[in-house]
Chimera marker file (.cmm) of the C-alpha trace (Angstrom):
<marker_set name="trace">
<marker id="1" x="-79.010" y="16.959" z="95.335" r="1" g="1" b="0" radius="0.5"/>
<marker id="2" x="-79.795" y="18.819" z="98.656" r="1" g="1" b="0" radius="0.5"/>
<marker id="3" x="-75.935" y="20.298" z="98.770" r="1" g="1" b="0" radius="0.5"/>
<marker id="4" x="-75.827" y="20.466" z="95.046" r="1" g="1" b="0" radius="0.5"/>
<marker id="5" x="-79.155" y="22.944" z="95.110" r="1" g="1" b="0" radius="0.5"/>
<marker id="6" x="-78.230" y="24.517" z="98.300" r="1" g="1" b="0" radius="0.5"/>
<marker id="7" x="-74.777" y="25.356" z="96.797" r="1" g="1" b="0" radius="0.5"/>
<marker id="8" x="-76.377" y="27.806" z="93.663" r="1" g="1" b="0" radius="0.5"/>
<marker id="9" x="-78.545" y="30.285" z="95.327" r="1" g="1" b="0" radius="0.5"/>
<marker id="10" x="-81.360" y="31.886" z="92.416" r="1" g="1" b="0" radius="0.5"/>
<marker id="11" x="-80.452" y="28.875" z="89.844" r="1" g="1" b="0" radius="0.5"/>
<marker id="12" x="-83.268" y="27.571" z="87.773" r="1" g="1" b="0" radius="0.5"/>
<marker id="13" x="-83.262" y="24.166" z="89.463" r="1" g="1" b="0" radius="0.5"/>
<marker id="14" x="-83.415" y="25.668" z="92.686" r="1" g="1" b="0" radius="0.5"/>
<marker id="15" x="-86.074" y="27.634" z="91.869" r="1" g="1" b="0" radius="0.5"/>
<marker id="16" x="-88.020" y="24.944" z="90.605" r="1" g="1" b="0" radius="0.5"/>
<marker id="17" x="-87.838" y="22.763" z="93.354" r="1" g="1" b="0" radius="0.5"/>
<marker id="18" x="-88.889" y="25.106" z="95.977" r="1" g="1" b="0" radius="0.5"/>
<marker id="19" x="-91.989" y="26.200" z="93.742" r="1" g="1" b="0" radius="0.5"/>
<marker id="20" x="-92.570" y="22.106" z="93.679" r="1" g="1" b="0" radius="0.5"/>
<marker id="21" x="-92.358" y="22.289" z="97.483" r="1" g="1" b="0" radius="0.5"/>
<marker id="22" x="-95.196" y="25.237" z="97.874" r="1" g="1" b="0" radius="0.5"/>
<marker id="23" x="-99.254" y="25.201" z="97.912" r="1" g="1" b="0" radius="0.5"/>
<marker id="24" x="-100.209" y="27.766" z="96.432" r="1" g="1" b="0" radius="0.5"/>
<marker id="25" x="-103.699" y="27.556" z="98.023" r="1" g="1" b="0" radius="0.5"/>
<marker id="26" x="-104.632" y="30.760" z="99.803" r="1" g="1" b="0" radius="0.5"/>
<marker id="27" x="-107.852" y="29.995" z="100.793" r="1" g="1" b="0" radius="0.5"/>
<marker id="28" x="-108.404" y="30.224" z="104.593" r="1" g="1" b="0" radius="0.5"/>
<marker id="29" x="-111.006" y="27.340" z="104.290" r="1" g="1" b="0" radius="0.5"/>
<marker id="30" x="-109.433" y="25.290" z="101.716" r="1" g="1" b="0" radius="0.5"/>
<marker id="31" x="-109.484" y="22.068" z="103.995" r="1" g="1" b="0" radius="0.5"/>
<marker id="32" x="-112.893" y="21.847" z="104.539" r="1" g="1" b="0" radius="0.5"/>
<marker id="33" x="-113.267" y="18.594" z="106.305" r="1" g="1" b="0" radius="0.5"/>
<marker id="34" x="-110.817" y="19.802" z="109.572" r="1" g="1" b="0" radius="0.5"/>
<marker id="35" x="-112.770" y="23.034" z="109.952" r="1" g="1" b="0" radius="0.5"/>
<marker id="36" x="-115.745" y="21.368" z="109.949" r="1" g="1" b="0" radius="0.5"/>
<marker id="37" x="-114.646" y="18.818" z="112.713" r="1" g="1" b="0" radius="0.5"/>
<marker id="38" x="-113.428" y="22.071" z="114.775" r="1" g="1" b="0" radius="0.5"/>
<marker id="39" x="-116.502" y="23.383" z="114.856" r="1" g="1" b="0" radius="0.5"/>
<marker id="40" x="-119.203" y="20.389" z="115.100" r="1" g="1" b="0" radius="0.5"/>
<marker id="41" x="-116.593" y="18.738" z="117.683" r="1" g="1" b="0" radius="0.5"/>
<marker id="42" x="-113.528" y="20.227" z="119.099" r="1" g="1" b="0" radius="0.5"/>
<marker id="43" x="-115.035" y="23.933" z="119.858" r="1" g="1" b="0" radius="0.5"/>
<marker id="44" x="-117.862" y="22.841" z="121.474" r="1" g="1" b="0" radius="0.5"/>
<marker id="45" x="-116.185" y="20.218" z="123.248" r="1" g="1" b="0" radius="0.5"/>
<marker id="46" x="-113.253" y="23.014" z="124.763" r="1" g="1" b="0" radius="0.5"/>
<marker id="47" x="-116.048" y="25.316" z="125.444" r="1" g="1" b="0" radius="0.5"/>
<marker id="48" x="-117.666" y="22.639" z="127.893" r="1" g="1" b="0" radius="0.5"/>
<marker id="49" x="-114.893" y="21.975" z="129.255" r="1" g="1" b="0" radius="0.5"/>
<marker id="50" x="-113.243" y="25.280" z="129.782" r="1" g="1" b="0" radius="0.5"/>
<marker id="51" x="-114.528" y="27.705" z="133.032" r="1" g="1" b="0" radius="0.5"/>
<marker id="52" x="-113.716" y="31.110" z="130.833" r="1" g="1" b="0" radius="0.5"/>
<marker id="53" x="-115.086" y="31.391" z="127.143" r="1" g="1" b="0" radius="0.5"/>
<marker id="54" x="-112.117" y="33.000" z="125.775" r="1" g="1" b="0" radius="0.5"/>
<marker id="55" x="-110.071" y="30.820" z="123.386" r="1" g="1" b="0" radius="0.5"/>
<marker id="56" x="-106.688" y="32.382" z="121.637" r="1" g="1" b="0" radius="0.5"/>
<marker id="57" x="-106.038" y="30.121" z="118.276" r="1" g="1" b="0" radius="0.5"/>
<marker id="58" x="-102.737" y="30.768" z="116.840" r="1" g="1" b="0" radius="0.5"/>
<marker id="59" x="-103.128" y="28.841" z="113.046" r="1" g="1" b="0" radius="0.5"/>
<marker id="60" x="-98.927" y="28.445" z="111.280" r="1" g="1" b="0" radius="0.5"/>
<marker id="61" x="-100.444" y="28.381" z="107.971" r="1" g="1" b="0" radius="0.5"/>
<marker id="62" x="-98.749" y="30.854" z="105.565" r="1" g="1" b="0" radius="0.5"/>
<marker id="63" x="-99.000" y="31.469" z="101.863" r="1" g="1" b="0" radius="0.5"/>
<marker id="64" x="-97.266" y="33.592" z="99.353" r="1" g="1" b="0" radius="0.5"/>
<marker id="65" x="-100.101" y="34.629" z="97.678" r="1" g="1" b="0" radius="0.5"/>
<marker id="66" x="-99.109" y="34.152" z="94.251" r="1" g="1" b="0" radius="0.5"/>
<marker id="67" x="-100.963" y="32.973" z="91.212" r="1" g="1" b="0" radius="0.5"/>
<marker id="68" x="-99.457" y="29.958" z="89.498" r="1" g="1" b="0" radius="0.5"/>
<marker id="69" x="-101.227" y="31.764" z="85.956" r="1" g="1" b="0" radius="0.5"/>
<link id1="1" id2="2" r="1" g="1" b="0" radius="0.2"/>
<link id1="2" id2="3" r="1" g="1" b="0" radius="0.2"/>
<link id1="3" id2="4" r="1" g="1" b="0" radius="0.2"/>
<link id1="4" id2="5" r="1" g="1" b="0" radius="0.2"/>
<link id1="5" id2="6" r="1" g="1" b="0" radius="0.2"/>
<link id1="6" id2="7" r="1" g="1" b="0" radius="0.2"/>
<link id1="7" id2="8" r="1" g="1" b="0" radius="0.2"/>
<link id1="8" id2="9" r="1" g="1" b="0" radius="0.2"/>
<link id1="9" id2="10" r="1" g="1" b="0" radius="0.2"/>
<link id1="10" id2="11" r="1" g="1" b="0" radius="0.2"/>
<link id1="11" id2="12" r="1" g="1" b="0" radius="0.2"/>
<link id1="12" id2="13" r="1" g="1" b="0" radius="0.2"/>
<link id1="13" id2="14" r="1" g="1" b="0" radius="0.2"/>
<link id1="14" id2="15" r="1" g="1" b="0" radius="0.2"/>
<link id1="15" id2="16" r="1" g="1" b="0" radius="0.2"/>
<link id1="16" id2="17" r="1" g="1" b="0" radius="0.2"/>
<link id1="17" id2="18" r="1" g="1" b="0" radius="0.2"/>
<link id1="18" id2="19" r="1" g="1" b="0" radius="0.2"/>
<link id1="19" id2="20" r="1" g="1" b="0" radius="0.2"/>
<link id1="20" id2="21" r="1" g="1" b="0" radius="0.2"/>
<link id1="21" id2="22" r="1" g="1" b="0" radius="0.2"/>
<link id1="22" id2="23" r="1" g="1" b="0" radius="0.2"/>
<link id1="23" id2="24" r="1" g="1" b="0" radius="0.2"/>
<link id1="24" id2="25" r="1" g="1" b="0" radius="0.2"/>
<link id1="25" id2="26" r="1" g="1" b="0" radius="0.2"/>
<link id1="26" id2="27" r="1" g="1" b="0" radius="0.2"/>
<link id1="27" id2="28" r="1" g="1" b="0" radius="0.2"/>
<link id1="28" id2="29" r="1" g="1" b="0" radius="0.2"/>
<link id1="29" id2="30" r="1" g="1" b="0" radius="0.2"/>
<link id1="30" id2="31" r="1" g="1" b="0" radius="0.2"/>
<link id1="31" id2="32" r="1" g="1" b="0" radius="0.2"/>
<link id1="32" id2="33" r="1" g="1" b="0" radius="0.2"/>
<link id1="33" id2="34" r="1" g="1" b="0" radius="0.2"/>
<link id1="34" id2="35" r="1" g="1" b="0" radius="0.2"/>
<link id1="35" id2="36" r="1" g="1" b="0" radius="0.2"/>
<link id1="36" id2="37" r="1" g="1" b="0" radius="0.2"/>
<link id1="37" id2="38" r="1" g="1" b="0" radius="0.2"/>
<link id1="38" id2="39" r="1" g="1" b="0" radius="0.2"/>
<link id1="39" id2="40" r="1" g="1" b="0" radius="0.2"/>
<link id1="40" id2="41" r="1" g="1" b="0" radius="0.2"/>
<link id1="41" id2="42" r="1" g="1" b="0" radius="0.2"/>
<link id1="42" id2="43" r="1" g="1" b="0" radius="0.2"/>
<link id1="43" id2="44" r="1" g="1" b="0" radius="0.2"/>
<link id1="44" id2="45" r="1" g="1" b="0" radius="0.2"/>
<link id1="45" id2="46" r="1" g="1" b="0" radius="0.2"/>
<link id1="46" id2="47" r="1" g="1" b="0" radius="0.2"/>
<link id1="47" id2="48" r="1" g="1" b="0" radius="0.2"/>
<link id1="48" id2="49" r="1" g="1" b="0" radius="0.2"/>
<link id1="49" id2="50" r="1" g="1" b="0" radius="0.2"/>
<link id1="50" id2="51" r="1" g="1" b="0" radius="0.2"/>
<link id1="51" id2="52" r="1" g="1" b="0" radius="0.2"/>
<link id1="52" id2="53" r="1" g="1" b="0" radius="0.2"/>
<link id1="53" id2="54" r="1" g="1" b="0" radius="0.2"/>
<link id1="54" id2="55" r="1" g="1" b="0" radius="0.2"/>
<link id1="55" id2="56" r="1" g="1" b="0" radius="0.2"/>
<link id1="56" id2="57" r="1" g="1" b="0" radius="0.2"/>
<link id1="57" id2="58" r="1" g="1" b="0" radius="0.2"/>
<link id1="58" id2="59" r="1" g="1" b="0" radius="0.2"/>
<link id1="59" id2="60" r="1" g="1" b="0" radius="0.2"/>
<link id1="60" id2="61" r="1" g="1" b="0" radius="0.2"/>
<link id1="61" id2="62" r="1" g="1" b="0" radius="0.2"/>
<link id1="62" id2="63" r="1" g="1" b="0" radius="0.2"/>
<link id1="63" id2="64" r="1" g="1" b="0" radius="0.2"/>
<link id1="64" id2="65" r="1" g="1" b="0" radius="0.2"/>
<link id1="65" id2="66" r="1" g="1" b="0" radius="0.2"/>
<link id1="66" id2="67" r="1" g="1" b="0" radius="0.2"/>
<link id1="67" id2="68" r="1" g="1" b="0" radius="0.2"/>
<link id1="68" id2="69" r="1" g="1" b="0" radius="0.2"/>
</marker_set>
C-alpha cells in the first residue's frame, strides 16, 4: 500500500491517508495531564538541581492549523 500511495502524488487515497495520519489539535495545552506533571514535578525538580535558573525548552510539536469543518 505504502509504494502503491507513494507512487500517485495528490491522489485521493493519498490524500486521505495522510489527513488520517494528522491531529488536528492546535491547542498548546491540549495534553493537560504532561503539562501539569512539568510543572508540579519536573520544573521544580531541574530548578533544584540546576546552579543557573535559565532553562531553554525546545517543544517538536507542529500543527497545520486547519479546521477539519
Amino acid at each position: 500500500m505504502l509504494a502503491g500511495l507513494a507512487s500517485q502524488p495528490g491522489s485521493a487515497l493519498r490524500e486521505d491517508v495522510v489527513e488520517a495520519l494528522l491531529n488536528h489539535e492546535t491547542s498548546f495545552y491540549r495534553d493537560l495531564a504532561v503539562f501539569k506533571g512539568l510543572g508540579e514535578e519536573a520544573l521544580p525538580a531541574l530548578a533544584e538541581a540546576r546552579p543557573s535558573k535559565r532553562l531553554r525548552i525546545l517543544s517538536a510539536g507542529c500543527s497545520t492549523g486547519r479546521s477539519t469543518n
